[in-house]
C-alpha positions as CSV (number, residue, x, y, z in Angstrom):
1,X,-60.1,-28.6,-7.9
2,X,-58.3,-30.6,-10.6
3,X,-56.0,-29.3,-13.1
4,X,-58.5,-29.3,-15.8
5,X,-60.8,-27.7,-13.8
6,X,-58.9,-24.7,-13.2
7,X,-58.1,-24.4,-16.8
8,X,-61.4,-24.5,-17.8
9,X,-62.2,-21.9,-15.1
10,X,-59.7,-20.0,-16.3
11,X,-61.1,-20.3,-20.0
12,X,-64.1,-19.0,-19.2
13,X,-63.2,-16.1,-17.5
14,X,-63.7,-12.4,-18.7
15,X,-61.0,-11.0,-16.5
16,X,-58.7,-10.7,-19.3
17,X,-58.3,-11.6,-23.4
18,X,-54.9,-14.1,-23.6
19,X,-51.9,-12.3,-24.4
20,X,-50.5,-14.5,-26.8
21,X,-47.6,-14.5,-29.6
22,X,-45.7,-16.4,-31.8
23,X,-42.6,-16.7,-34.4
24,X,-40.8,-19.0,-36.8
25,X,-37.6,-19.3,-36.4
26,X,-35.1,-21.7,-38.8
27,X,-34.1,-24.3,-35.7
28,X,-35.3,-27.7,-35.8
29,X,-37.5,-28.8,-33.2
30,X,-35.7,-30.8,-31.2
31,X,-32.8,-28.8,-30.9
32,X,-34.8,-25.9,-30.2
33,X,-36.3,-28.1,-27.1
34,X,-33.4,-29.9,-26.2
35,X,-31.6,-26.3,-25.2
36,X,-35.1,-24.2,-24.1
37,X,-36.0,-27.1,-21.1
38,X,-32.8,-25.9,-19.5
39,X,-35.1,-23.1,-17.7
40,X,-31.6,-21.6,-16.0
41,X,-30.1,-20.5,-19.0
42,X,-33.5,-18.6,-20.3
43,X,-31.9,-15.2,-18.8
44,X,-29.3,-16.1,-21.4
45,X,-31.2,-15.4,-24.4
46,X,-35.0,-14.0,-23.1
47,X,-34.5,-10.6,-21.4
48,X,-37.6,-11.0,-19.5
49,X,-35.7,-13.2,-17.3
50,X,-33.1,-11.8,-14.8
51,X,-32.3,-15.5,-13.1
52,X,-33.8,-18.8,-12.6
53,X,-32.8,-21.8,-10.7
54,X,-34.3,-24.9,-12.5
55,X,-31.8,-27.1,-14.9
56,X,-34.4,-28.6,-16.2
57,X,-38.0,-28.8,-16.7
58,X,-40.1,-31.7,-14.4
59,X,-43.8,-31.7,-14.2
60,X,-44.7,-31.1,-10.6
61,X,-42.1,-29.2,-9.1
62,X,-41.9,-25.7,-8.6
63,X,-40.0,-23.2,-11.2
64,X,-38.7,-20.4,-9.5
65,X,-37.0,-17.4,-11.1
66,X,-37.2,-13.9,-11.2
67,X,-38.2,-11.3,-13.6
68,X,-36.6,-8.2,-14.6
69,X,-39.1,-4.7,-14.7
70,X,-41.3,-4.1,-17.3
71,X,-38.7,-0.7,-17.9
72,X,-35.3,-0.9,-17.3
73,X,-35.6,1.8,-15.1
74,X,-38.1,0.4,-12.8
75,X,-36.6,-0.3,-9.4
76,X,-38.5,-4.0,-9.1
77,X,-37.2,-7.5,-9.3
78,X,-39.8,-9.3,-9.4
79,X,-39.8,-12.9,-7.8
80,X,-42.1,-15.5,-8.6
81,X,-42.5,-19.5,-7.7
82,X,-44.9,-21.3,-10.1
83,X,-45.9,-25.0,-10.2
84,X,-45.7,-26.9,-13.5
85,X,-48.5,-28.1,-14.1
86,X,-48.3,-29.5,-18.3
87,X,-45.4,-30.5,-19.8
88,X,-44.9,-32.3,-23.2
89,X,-41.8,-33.0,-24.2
90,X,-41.2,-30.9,-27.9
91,X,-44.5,-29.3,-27.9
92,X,-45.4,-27.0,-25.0
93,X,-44.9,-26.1,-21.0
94,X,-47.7,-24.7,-18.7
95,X,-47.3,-23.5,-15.1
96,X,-49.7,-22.0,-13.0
97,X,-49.2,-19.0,-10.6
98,X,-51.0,-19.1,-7.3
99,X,-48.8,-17.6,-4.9
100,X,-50.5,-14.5,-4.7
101,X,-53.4,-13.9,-3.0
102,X,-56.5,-14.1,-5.0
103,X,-54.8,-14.1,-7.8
104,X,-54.3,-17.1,-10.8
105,X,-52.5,-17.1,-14.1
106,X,-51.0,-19.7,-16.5
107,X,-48.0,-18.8,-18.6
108,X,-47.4,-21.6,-21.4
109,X,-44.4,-21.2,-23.9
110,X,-45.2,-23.7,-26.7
111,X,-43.8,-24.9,-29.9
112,X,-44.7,-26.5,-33.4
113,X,-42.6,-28.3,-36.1
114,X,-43.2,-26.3,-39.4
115,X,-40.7,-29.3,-41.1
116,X,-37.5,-28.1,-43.1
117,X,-35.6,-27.6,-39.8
118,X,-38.5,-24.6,-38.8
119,X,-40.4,-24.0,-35.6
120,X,-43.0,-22.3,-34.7
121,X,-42.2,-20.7,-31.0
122,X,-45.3,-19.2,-29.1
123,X,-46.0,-17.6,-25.8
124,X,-49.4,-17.6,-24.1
125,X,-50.7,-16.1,-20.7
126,X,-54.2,-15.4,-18.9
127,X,-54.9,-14.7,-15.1
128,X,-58.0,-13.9,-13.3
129,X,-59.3,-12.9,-9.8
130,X,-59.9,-11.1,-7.1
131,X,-56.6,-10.3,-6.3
132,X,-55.8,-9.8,-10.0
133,X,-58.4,-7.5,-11.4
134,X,-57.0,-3.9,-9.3
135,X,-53.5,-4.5,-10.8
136,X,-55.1,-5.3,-14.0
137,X,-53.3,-3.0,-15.9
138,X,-50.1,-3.5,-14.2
139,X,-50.3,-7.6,-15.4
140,X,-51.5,-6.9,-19.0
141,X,-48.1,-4.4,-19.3
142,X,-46.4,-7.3,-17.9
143,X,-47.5,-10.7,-19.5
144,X,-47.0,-8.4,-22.5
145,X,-43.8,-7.5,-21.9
146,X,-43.0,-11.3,-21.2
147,X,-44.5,-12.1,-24.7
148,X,-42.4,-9.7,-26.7
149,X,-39.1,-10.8,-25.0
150,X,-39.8,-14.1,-25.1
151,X,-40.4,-14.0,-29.0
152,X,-37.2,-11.7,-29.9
153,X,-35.3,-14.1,-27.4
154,X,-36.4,-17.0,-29.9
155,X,-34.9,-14.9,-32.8
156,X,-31.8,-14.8,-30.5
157,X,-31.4,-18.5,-31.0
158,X,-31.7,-18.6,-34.5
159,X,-29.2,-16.5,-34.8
160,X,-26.6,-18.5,-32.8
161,X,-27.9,-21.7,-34.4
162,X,-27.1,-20.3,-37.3
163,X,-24.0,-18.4,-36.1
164,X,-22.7,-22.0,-34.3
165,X,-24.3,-24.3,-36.1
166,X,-25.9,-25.6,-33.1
167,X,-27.5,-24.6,-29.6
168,X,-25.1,-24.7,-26.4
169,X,-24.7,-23.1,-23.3
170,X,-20.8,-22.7,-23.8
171,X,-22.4,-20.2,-27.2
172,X,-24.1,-18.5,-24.9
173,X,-23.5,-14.8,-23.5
174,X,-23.2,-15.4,-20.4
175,X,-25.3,-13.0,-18.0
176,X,-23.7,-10.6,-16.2
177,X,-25.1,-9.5,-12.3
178,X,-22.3,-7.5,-11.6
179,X,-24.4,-4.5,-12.7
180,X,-27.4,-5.5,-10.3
181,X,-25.1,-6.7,-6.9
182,X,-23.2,-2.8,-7.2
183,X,-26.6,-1.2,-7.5
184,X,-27.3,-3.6,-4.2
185,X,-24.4,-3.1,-2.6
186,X,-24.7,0.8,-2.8
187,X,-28.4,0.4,-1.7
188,X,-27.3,-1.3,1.4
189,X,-24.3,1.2,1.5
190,X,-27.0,4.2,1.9
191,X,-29.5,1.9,3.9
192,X,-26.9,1.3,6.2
193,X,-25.3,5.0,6.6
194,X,-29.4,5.9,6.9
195,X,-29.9,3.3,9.4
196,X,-26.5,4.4,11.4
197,X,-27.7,8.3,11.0
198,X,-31.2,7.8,12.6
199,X,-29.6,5.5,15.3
200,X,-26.8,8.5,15.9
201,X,-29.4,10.8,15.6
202,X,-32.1,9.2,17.9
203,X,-29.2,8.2,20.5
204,X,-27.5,11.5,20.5
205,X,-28.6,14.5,19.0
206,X,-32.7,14.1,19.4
207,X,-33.9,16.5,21.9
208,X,-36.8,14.8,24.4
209,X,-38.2,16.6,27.4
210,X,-39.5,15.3,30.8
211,X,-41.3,17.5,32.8
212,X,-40.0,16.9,36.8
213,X,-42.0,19.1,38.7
214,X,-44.1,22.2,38.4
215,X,-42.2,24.2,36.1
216,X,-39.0,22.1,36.2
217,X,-38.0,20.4,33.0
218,X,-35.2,18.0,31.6
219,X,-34.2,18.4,28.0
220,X,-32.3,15.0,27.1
221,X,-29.7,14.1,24.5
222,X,-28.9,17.0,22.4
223,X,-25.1,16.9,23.0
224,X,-25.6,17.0,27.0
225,X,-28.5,17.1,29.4
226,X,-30.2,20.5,29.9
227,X,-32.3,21.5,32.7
228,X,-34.8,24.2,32.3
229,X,-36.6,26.1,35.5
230,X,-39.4,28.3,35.5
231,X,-41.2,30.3,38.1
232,X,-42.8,33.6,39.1
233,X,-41.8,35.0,35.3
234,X,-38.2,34.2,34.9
235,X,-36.5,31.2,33.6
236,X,-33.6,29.4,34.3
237,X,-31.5,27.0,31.9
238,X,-28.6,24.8,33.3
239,X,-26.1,23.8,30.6
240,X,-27.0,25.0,27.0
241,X,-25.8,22.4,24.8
242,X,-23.7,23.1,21.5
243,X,-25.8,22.9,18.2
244,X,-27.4,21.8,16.7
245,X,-29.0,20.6,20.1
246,X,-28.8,24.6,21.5
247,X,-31.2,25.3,18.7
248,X,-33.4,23.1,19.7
249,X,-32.9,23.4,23.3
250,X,-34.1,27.0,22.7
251,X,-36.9,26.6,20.1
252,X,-38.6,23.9,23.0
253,X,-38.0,27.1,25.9
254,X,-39.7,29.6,23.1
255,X,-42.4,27.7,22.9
256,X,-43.1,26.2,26.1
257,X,-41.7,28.5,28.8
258,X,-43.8,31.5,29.6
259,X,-41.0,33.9,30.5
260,X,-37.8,34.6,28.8
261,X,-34.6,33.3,30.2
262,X,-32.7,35.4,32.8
263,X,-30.3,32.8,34.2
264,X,-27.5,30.3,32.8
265,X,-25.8,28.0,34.7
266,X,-22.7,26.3,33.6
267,X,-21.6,23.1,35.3
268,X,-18.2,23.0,33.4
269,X,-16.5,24.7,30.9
270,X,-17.1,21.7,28.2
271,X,-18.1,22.9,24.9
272,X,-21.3,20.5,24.7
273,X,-22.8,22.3,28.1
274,X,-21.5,25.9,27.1
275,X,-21.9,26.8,23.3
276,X,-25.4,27.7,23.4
277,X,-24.9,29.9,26.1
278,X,-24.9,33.1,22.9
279,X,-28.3,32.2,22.6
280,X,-29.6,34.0,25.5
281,X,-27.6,37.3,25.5
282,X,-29.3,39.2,28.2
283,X,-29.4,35.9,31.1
284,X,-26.9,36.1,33.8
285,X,-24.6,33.4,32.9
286,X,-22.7,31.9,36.1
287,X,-20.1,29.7,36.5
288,X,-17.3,27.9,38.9
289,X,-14.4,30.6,38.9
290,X,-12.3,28.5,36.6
291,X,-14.8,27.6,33.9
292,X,-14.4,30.7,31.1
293,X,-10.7,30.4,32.5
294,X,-10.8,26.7,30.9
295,X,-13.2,27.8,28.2
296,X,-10.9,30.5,27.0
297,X,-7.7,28.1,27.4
298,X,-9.3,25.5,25.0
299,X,-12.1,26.9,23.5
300,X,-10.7,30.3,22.5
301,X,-11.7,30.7,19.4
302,X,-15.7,29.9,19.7
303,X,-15.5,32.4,22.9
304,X,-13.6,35.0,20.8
305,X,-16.2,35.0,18.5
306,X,-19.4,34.3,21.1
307,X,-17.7,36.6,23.8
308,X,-21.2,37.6,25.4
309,X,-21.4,33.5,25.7
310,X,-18.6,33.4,28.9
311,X,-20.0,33.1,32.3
312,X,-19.1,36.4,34.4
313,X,-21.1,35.8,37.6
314,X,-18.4,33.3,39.3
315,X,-19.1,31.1,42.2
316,X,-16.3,30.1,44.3
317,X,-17.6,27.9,46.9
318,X,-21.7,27.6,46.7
319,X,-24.3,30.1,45.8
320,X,-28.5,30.2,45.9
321,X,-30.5,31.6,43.8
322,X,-34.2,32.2,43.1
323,X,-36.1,31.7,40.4
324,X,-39.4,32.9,41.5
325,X,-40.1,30.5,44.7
326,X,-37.9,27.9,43.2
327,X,-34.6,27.8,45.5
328,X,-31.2,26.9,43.3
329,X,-28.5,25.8,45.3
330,X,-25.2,26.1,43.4
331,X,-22.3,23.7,44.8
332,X,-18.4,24.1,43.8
333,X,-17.1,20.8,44.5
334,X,-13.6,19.8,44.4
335,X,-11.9,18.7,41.3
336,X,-13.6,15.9,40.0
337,X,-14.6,15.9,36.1
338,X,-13.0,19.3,35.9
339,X,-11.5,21.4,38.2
340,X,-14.9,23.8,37.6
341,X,-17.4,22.0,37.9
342,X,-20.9,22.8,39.7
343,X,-24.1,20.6,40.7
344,X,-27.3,22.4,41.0
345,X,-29.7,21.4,43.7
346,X,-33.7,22.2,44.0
347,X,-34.3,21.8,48.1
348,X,-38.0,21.3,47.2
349,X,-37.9,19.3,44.7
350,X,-35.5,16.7,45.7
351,X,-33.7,17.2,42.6
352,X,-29.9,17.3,41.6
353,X,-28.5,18.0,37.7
354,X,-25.1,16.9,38.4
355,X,-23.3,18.2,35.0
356,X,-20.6,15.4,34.2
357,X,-19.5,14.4,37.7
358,X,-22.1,11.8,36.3
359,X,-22.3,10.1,33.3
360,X,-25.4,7.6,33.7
361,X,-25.2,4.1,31.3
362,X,-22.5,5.2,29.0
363,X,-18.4,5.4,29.3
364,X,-17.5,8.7,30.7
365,X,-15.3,10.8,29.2
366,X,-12.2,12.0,30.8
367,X,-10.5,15.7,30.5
368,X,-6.9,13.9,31.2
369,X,-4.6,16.5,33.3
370,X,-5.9,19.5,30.6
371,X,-9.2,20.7,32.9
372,X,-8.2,18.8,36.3
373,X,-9.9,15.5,35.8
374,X,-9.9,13.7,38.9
375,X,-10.9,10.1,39.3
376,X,-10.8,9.7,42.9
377,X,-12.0,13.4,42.9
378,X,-15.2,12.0,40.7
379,X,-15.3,9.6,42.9
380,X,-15.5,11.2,46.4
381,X,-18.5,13.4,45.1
382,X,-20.2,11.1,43.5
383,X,-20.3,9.5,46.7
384,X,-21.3,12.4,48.4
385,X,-24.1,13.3,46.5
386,X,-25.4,9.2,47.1
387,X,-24.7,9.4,50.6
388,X,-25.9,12.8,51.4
389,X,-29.0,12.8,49.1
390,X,-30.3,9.1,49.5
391,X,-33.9,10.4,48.3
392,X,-32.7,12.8,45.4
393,X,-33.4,12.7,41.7
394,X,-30.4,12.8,39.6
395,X,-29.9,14.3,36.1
396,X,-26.8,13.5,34.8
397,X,-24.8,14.9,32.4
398,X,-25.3,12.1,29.5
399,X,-28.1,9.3,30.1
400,X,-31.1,8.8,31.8
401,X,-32.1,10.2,35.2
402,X,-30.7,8.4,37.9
403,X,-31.2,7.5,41.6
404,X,-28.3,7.5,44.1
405,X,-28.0,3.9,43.7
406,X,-27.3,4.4,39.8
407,X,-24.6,7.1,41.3
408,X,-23.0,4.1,44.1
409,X,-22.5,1.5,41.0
410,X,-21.0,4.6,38.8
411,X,-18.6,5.4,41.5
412,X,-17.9,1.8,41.9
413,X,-16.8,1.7,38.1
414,X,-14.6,4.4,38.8
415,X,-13.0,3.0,41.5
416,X,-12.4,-0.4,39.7
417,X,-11.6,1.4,36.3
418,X,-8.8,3.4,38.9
419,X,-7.1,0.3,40.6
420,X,-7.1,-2.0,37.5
421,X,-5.1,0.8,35.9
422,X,-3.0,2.0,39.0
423,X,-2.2,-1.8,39.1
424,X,-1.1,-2.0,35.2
425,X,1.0,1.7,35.9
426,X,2.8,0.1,38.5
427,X,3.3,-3.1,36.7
428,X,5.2,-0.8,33.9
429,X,1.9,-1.9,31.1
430,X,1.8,0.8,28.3
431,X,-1.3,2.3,28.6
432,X,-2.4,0.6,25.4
433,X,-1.9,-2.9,26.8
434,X,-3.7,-2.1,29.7
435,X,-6.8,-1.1,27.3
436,X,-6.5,-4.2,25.8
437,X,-5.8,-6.3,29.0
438,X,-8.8,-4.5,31.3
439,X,-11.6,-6.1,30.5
440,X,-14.7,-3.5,31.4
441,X,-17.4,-4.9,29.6
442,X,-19.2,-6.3,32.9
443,X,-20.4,-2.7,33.6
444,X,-22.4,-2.8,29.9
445,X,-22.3,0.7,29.5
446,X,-22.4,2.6,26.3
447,X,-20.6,4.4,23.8
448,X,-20.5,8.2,23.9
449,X,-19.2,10.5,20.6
450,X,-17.3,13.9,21.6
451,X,-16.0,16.4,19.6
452,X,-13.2,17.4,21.9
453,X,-10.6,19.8,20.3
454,X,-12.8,19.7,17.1
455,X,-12.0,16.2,16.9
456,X,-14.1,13.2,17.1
457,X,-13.5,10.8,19.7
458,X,-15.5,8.6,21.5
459,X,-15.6,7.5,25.7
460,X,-15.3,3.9,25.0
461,X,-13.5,1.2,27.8
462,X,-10.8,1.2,26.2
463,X,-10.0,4.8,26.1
464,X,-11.3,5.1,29.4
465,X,-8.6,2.8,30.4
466,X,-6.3,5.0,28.3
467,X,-7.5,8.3,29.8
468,X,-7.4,6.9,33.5
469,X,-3.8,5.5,32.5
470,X,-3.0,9.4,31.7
471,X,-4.5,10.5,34.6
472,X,-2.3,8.2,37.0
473,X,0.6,8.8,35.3
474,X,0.1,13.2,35.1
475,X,-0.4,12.1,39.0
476,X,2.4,10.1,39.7
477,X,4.9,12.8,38.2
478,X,3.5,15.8,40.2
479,X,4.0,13.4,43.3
480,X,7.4,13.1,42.3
């Protein structure tokens, strides 16, 4: 379809009456022109315009700019690309809009020599379609809204021509975007602390369960894997988060468990496996024999307060219990992550929750001398566990279930995490140029948050290397 064709099209449609405008202003013609085809500078003096790229006006190419909101409280740029499509030098400018779908309008600014150094400056636009007539009344708001800034930007003119004596950019106001690229630069501040708050959320405090076995459930994330066991009208709930992830730990047991909870099992002292332990003040809580000695150590003012939370049923070597038919094996290794930890083993189920002696994907965190964090301690049951339960499923403390080859390669990390360090130790590194000097990423495991002593910190390589450096050197001094 040819140019004219569209404009008579557009002529004869009923979509919408022209809005249209002009005024005189006391600039002769040619001055007026002269400064108006430099399209860039119309933000300058026509507030309908926030920017626009062209220097000058050329039939056939594009125009591109952007306009600001109809209000000045609207939160809308609005971008547009238009081709030129008339262009008369001294009389008049056309371009025609077809980049939306179903949707096209032509915008002409146009002006007339009155003589006596006066021109007559207009504004006319008209759009039609399919894709135009449901935001009808949007576009008539706008294109009206064009029209009464372009005509008061006109007046703008006149009164610098007859302020200057004569039209030029260096005259001009310049426009200022330092107002809009804040406004951006906040948006992007709270898009991005949004962004970083779901992922934090999503990665470590969202609560999502995974049903095992008959009436054997994990509870993921939340602070620290949970599992939940159910049989013959009693529940049982190994490690109970800290909150808010003990809240919701508990709200999924309300209303999915059919019994109320008569046993919690501790598999360290560790605040993020313990605190919701209150929750549930008439379960049996058990524990190694040195977890509440730990949890009152370093904890003691959340157990002072949440005294009904510490376990008092104490296992020293292993213990079974029932829940129903469901056989718990309870399992005191030796100090490994802590020097009281437990694993919890369902026979029938196949099934190990191995508290932290695990960590699955992400750095673990290390208790330095504090609650008898052993490396090769980790490592020996870790090995165990692989070795003696080939066929087992593994929840870990953090991360996804695992099989005992996920345990063999987190054992071998240890072991490698160990000797690079003992190496650096006995080299006489500084535990901080060993961080920087071990290089751990091969493994490509994950970042973990912790709020250890109230304090955030996170299990990253380098402070593993830094705890393990700790670790050696708390080791080397007992030796001597």
């Amino acid at each position: 379809m040819t140019d004219r064709e569209k404009a008579a099209m557009l002529a004869s449609s009923t979509d919408m009456v022209p809005v249209q405008g002009t005024i005189d202003v006391e600039v002769p013609i040619d001055i007026l022109w002269k400064f108006f085809a430099h399209a860039n500078l119309w933000p300058r003096w026509n507030k309908c315009f926030f920017w626009a790229r062209n220097k000058n006006l050329v039939k056939g190419q594009h125009l591109i700019w952007t306009f600001q909101p109809i209000k000045p409280w609207y939160p809308y740029k609005m971008w547009a690309i238009a081709n030129i499509v008339e262009l008369e030098p001294s009389k008049k400018v056309t371009w025609e809009v077809t980049a939306l779908p179903g949707m096209y309008a032509r915008h002409t600014y146009h002006v007339e020599d009155l003589g006596n150094g006066r021109t007559r400056f207009g504004s006319w636009e008209q759009g039609m379609g399919w894709g135009f007539r449901p935001m009808r009344w949007f576009w008539l708001k706008h294109f009206t809204f064009v029209k009464d800034e372009s005509l008061a930007g006109a007046l703008r003119l006149e009164q610098q021509y007859k302020s200057a004596g004569a039209l030029n950019e260096i005259d001009m106001p310049k426009k200022s975007y330092f107002g809009f690229w804040f406004v951006i630069a906040i948006l992007l501040l709270l898009l991005g602390c949004l962004i970083a708050g779901c992922t934090f959320y999503r990665n470590y405090v969202r609560v999502t369960a995974i049903e095992l076995a008959p009436g054997v459930h994990a509870l993921m994330g939340g602070g620290g894997n949970s599992l939940v066991v159910e049989d013959g009208g009693e529940t049982l709930v190994v490690d109970t988060k800290f909150p808010p992830g003990s809240e919701a730990l508990r709200r999924w047991i309300s209303r999915h468990a059919q019994s109320p909870v008569k046993i919690v099992v501790n598999t360290h002292y560790h605040y993020d496996h313990t605190e919701g332990n209150s929750l549930y003040p008439d379960a049996d809580k058990i524990a190694s024999r040195e977890t509440p000695v730990l949890m009152k150590k370093f904890d003691d003012d959340w157990w002072a307060a949440h005294a009904g939370g510490v376990p008092a049923d104490l296992v020293d070597d292993t213990k079974v219990l029932y829940v129903g038919s469901i056989e718990v094996q309870l399992t005191h290794p030796e100090a490994a992550h802590t020097s009281g930890d437990l694993w919890v083993y369902l026979p029938k189920q196949n099934l190990i929750a191995t508290g932290d002696l695990v960590f699955h994907g992400y750095y673990p965190f290390m208790d330095q001398p504090e609650g008898g964090t052993s490396i090769p301690g980790m490592v020996a049951v870790v090995r165990a566990l692989a070795r003696d339960y080939p066929n087992a499923r593994f929840m870990p403390g953090h991360g996804m279930m695992a099989t005992a080859a996920d345990l063999q390669i987190y054992a071998n990390y240890l072991e490698e995490l160990n000797r690079a360090v003992l190496a650096a130790h006995a080299e006489g590194v500084s535990a901080y140029d060993a961080a920087s000097r071990i290089d751990l990423s091969p493994w490509q495991l994950s970042i973990l948050p912790s709020f250890h002593h109230k304090k955030m910190i996170w299990a990253t390589a380098a402070n593993d290397v830094r705890w393990a450096y700790f670790l050696s050197s708390s080791s080397t001094r007992k030796l001597e």
